[in-house]
C-alpha positions as CSV (number, residue, x, y, z in Angstrom):
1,X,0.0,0.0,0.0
2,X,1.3,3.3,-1.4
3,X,0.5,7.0,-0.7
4,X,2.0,10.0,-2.7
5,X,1.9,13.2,-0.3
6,X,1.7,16.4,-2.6
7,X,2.6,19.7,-0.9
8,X,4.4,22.7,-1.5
9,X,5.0,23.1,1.8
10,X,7.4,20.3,3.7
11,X,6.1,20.7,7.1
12,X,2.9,19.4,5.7
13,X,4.7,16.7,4.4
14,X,6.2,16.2,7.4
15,X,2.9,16.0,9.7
16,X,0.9,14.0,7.4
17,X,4.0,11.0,6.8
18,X,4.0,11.2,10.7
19,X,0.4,10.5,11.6
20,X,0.3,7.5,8.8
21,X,3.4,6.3,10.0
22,X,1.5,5.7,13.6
23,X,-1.4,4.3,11.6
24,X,0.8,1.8,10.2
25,X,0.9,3.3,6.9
26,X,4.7,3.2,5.7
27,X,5.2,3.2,2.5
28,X,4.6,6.8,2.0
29,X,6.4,9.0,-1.2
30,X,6.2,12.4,-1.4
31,X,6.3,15.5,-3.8
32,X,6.4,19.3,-3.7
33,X,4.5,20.1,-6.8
34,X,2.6,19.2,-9.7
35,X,5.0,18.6,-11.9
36,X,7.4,16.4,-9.4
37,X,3.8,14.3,-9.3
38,X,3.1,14.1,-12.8
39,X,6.6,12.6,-12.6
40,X,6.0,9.4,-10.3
41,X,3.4,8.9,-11.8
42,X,4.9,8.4,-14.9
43,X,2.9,11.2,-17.2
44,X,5.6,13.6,-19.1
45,X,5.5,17.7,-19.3
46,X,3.5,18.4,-16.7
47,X,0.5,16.1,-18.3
48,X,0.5,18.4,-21.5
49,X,1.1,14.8,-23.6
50,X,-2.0,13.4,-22.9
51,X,-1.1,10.6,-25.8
52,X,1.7,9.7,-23.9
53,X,0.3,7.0,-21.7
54,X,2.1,5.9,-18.6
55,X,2.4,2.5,-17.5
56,X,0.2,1.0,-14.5
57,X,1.3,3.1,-11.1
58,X,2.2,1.8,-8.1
59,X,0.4,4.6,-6.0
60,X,-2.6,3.4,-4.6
61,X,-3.5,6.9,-3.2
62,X,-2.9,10.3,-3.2
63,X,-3.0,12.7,-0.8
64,X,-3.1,16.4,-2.9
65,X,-2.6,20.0,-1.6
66,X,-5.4,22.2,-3.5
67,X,-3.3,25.5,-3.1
68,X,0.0,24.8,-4.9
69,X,2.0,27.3,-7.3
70,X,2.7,26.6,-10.9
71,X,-0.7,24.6,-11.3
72,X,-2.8,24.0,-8.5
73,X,-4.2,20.3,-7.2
74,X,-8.0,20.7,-8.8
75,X,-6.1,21.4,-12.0
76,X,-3.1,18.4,-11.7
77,X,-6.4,16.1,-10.9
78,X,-8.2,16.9,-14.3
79,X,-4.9,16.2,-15.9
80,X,-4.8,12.7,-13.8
81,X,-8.2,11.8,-14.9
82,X,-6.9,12.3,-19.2
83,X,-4.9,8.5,-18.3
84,X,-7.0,5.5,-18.2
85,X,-4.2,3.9,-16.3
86,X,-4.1,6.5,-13.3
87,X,-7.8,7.7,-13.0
88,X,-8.7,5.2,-10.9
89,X,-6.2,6.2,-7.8
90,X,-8.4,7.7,-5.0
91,X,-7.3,11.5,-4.9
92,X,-8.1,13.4,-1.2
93,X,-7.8,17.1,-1.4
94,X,-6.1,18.6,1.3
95,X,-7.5,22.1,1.6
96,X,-7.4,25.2,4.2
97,X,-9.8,26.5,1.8
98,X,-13.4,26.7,3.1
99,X,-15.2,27.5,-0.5
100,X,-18.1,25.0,-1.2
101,X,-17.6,26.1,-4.8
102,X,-14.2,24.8,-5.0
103,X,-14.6,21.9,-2.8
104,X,-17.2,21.3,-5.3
105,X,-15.1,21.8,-8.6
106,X,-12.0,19.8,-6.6
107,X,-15.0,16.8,-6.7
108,X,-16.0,17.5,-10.2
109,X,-12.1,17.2,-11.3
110,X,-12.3,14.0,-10.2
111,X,-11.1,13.9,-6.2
112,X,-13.3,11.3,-4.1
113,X,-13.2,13.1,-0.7
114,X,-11.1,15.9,0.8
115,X,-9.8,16.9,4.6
116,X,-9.3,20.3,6.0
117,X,-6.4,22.1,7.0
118,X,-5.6,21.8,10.1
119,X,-5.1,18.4,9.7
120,X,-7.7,16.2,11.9
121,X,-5.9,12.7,12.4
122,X,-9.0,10.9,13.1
123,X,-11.0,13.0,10.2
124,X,-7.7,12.0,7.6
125,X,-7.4,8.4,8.7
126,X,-11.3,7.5,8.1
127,X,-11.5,9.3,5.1
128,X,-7.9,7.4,4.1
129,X,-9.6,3.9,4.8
130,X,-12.9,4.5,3.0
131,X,-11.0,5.8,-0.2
132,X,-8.5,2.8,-0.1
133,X,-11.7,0.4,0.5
134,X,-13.4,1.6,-2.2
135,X,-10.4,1.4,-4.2
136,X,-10.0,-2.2,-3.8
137,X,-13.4,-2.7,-4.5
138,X,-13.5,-1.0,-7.8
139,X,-10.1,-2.9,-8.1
140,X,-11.7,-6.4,-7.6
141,X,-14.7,-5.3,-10.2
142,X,-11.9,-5.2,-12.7
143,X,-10.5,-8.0,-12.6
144,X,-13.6,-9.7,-12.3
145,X,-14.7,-7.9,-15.5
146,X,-11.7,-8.8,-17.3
147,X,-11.8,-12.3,-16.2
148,X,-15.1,-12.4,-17.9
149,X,-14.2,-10.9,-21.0
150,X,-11.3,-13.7,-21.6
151,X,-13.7,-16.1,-20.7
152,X,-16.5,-14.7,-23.4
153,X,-13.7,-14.4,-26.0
154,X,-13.0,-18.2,-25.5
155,X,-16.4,-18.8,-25.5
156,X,-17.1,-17.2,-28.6
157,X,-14.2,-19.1,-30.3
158,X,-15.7,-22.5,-28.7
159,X,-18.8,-21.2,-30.5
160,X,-17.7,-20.1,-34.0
161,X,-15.8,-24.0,-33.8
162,X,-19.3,-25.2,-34.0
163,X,-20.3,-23.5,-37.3
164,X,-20.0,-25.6,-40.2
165,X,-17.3,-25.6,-42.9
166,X,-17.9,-25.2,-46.9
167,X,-18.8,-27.8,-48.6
168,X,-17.9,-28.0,-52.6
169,X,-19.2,-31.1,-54.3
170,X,-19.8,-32.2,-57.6
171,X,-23.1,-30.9,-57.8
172,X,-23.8,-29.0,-54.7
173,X,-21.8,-25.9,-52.9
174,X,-22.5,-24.7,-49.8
175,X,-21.0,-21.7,-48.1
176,X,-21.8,-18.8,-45.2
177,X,-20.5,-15.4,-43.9
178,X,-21.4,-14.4,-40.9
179,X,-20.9,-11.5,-38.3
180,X,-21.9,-11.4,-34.8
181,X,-23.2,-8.1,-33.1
182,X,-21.4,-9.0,-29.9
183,X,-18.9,-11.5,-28.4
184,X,-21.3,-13.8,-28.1
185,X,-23.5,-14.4,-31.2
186,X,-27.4,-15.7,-31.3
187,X,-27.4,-16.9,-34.9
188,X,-26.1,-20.5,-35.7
189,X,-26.1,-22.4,-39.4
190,X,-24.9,-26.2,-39.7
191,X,-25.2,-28.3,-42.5
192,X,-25.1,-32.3,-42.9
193,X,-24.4,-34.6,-45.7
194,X,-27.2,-37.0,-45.4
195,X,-27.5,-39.9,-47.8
196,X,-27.4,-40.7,-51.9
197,X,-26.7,-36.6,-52.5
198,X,-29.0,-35.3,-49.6
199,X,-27.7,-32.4,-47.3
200,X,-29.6,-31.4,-44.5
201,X,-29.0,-27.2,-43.6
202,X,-30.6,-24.9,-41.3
203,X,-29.9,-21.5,-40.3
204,X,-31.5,-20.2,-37.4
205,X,-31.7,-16.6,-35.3
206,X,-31.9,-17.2,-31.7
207,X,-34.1,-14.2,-30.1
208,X,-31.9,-11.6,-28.0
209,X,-28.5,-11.1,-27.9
210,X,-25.8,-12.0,-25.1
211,X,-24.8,-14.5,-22.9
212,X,-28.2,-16.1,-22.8
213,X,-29.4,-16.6,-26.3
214,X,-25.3,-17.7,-27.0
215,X,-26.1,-20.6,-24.0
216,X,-29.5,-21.6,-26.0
217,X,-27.7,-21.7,-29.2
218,X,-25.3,-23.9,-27.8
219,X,-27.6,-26.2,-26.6
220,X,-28.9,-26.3,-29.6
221,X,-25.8,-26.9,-31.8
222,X,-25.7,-30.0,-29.4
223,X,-28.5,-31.6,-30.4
224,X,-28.6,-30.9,-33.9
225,X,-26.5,-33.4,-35.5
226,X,-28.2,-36.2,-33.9
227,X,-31.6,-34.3,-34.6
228,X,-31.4,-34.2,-38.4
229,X,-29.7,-37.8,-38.7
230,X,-32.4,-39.2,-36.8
231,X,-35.7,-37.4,-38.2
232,X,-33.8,-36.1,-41.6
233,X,-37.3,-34.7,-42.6
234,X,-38.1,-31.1,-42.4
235,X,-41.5,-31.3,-40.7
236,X,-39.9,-33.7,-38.2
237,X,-36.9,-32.4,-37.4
238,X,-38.4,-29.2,-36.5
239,X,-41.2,-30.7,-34.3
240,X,-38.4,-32.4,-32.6
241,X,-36.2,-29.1,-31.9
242,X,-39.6,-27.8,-30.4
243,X,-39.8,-30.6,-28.3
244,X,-35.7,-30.3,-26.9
245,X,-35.6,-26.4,-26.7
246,X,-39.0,-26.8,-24.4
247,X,-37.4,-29.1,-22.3
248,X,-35.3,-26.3,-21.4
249,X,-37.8,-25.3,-18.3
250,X,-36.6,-22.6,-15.8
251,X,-38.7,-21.7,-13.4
252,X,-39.6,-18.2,-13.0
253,X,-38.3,-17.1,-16.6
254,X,-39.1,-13.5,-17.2
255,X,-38.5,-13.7,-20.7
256,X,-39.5,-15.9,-23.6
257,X,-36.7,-17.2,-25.3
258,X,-37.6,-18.8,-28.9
259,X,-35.8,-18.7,-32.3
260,X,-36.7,-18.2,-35.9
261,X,-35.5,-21.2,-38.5
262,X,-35.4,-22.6,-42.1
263,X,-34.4,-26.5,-42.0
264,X,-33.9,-27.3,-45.7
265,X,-33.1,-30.9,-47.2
266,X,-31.2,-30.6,-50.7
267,X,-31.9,-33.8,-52.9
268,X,-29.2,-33.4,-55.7
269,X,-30.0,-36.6,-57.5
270,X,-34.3,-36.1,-57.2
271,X,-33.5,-32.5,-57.9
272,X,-35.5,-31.0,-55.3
273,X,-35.8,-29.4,-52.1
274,X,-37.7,-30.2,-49.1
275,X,-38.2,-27.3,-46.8
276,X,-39.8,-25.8,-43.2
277,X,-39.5,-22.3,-42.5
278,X,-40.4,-21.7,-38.7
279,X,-41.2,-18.1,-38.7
280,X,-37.8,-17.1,-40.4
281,X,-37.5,-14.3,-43.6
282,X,-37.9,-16.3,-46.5
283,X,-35.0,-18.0,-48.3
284,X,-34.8,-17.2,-51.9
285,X,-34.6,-19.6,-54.7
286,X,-32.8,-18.7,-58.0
287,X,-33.1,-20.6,-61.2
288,X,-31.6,-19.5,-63.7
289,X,-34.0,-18.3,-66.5
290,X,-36.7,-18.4,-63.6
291,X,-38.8,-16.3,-61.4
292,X,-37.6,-16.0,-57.8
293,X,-39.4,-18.3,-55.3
294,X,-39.6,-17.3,-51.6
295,X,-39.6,-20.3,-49.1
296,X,-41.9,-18.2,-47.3
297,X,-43.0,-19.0,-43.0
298,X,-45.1,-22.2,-43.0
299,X,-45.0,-22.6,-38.8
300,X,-44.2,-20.1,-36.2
301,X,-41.2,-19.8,-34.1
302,X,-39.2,-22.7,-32.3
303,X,-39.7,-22.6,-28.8
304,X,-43.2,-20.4,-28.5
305,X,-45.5,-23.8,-27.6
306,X,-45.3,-26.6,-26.4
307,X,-46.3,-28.5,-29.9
308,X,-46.1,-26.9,-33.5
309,X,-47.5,-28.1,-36.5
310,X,-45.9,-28.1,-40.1
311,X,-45.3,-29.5,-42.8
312,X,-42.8,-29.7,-45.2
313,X,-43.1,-27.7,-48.5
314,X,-41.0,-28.8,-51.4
315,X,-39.5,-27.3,-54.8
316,X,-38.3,-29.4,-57.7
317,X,-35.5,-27.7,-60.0
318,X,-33.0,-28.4,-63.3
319,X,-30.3,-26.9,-64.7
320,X,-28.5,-24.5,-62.1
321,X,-29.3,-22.1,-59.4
322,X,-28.5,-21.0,-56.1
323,X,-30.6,-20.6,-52.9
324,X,-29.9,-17.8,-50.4
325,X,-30.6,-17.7,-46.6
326,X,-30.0,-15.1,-44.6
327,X,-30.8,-13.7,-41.0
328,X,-33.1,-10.3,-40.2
329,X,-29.8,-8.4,-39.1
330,X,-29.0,-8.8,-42.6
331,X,-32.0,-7.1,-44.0
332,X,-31.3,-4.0,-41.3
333,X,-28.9,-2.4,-43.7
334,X,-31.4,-2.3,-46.0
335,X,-33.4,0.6,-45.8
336,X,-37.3,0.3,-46.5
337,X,-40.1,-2.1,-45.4
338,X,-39.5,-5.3,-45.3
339,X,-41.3,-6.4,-48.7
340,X,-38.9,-3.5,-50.2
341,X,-36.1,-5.0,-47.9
342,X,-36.7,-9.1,-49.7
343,X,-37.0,-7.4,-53.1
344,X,-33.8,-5.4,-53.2
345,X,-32.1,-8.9,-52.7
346,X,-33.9,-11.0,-54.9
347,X,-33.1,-7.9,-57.8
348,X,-29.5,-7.9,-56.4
349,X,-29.1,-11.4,-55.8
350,X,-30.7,-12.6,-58.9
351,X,-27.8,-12.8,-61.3
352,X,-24.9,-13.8,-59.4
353,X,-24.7,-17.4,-59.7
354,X,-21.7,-18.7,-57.0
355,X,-21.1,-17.0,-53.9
356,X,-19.1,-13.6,-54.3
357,X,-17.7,-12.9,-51.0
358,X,-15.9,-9.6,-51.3
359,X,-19.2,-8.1,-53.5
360,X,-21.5,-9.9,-50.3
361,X,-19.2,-8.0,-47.6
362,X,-19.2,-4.9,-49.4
363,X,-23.5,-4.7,-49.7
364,X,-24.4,-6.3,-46.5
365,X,-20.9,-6.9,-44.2
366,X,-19.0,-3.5,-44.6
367,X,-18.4,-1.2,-41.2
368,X,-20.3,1.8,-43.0
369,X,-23.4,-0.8,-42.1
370,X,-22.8,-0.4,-38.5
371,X,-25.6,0.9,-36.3
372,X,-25.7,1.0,-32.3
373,X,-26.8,-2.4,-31.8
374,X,-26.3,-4.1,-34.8
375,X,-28.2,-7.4,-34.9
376,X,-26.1,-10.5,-36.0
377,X,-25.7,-10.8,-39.8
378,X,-25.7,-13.8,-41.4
379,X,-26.1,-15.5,-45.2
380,X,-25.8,-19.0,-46.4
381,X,-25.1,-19.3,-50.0
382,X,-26.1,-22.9,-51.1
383,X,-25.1,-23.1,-55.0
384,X,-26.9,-26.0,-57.1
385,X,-24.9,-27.2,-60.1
386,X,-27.3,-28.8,-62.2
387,X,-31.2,-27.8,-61.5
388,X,-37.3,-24.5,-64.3
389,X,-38.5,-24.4,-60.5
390,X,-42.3,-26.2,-59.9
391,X,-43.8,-26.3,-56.2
């Protein structure tokens, strides 16, 4: 435990290292201006290089005369406050002044507390204690807040592990890009080769953001391969996703956590596609030559009741075409409603056959997109080699 003295005057200095010293307060340092401050604590010029940032300090509290020459101690604290590193060291103004206005700006500067001249030991000591206890509770938020953001960030790469690589076959390509709002992402997309050319894929937008909707979404990554393996059919795969996410009971839940989802199966040798969208924006179909087709909401949401009925819709296809799916954040950068939203990709999506990634981050992915709380942004690009569309 540290304390830096700052006083012009070295009978101050003097009095003050004495009455700590009794109170078991050693480790004391001591300065005679502003400037001799600024330069234990590491910042350079007097503080006039604000870019200049000092390392961490080992001053854990500082004890600051308000009347000094050169600059005075409400001044030298504004300048202390400029340093991430150093703003957090308790400052208590030692003053013979008796202005409320000035004990007022020396709290706005950014002191906690301040003591009188003369110097009450009893006053200085309790005011000493409750700046260095709150001190080490602010300290112990930080680390705490730091350990958490290391454990999010190796969270989030546990999470993007999950997501599923590109697939380029013969006759099918699949690919995605994908940016998360936050840390922790609620969107998730996973694909599966089934059997005899069949691929199962689903993307799905997990309501909320955060810790929370990332923990649902894991759960749900968890049960999805043995899911669509098991069921393979749309209808029934999403039924059975129902049925695992409400199994997920906690009691007193203030909020009602569902998600959105399109499950698709791609038959590449029956040339079609079987397909359940659970209250998701519609996927888009391309064929070449063709109209679009919007795999339009069938069911509502995962997760809102207990049971849900669907059924599977399918489209048949030849020659080649591509299928888009993509998550709500996506359509935010879109101005318009969201019929003008659906149409502005269909015209912009229409004639580019295989996935263009640097074209897809520059219309939907690129920082000038940003808003405040950006939503997650995701498309899957699933590109059919050989496939007129009927339904």
């Amino acid at each position: 435990m540290k304390i830096l003295i700052v006083d012009d005057n070295p009978t101050n200095i003097i009095i003050i290292r004495e009455i700590l010293k009794k109170e078991n307060y050693r480790n004391t340092a001591a300065a005679s201006s502003a400037a001799e401050m600024f330069q234990q604590l590491g910042i350079r010029e007097n503080g006039h290089e604000a870019g200049k940032l000092p390392g961490p300090s080992d001053i854990d509290l500082i004890l600051l005369d308000m009347m000094m020459p050169e600059m005075d101690g409400i001044t030298a604290c504004r300048v202390i406050q400029q340093y991430d590193g150093l703003k957090d060291i308790p400052i208590i103004m030692v003053t013979a002044v008796g202005d409320s206005k000035k004990l007022a700006e020396a709290l706005d500067a950014g002191a906690v507390d301040y003591v009188t001249k003369p110097i009450n030991k009893v006053e200085l000591m309790a005011r000493i204690r409750l700046a260095l206890r709150l001190k080490q509770e602010k300290d112990w938020h930080k680390e705490r807040d730091q350990r958490i953001q290391e454990e999010l960030k190796l969270a989030a790469l546990v999470q993007n592990a999950v997501l599923s690589s590109a697939i380029n076959d013969p006759e099918f390509e699949i690919d995605a890009l994908y940016k998360p709002s936050f840390e922790l992402a609620g969107d998730l997309y996973s694909w599966y080769p089934l059997d005899e050319g069949r691929y199962g894929i689903i993307l799905l937008d997990m309501m909320g953001h955060g810790i929370s909707s990332s923990l649902f979404c894991m759960f749900i990554a968890s049960v999805l391969k043995d899911t669509v393996s098991t069921y393979v059919e749309p209808e029934k795969v999403v039924q059975e996703l129902n049925r695992r996410f409400n199994q997920l009971h906690i009691e007193n839940q203030l909020v009602q956590y569902y998600f959105t989802a399109i499950y698709l199966v791609v038959d590449t040798k029956h040339k079609k596609i079987d397909y359940v969208n659970a209250g998701h924006p519609p996927a888009l179909f391309f064929q070449k030559g063709g109209e679009v087709v919007r795999l339009e909401t069938v069911c509502p949401p995962v997760g809102l009741f207990d049971k849900i009925e669907t059924t599977t819709h399918t489209i048949n296809y030849e020659g080649e075409g591509h299928v888009v799916l993509y998550t709500d954040g996506l359509m935010e950068v879109i101005e318009g409603t969201q019929e003008e939203q659906i149409e502005y990709l269909e015209r912009t999506l229409k004639g580019i056959h295989r996935l263009d990634k640097d074209l897809m981050e520059r219309l939907f992915f690129d920082e000038n997109h940003l808003h405040e709380r950006e939503d997650d942004k995701c498309l899957v690009w699933i590109t059919l080699k050989e496939g007129t569309v009927s339904q």
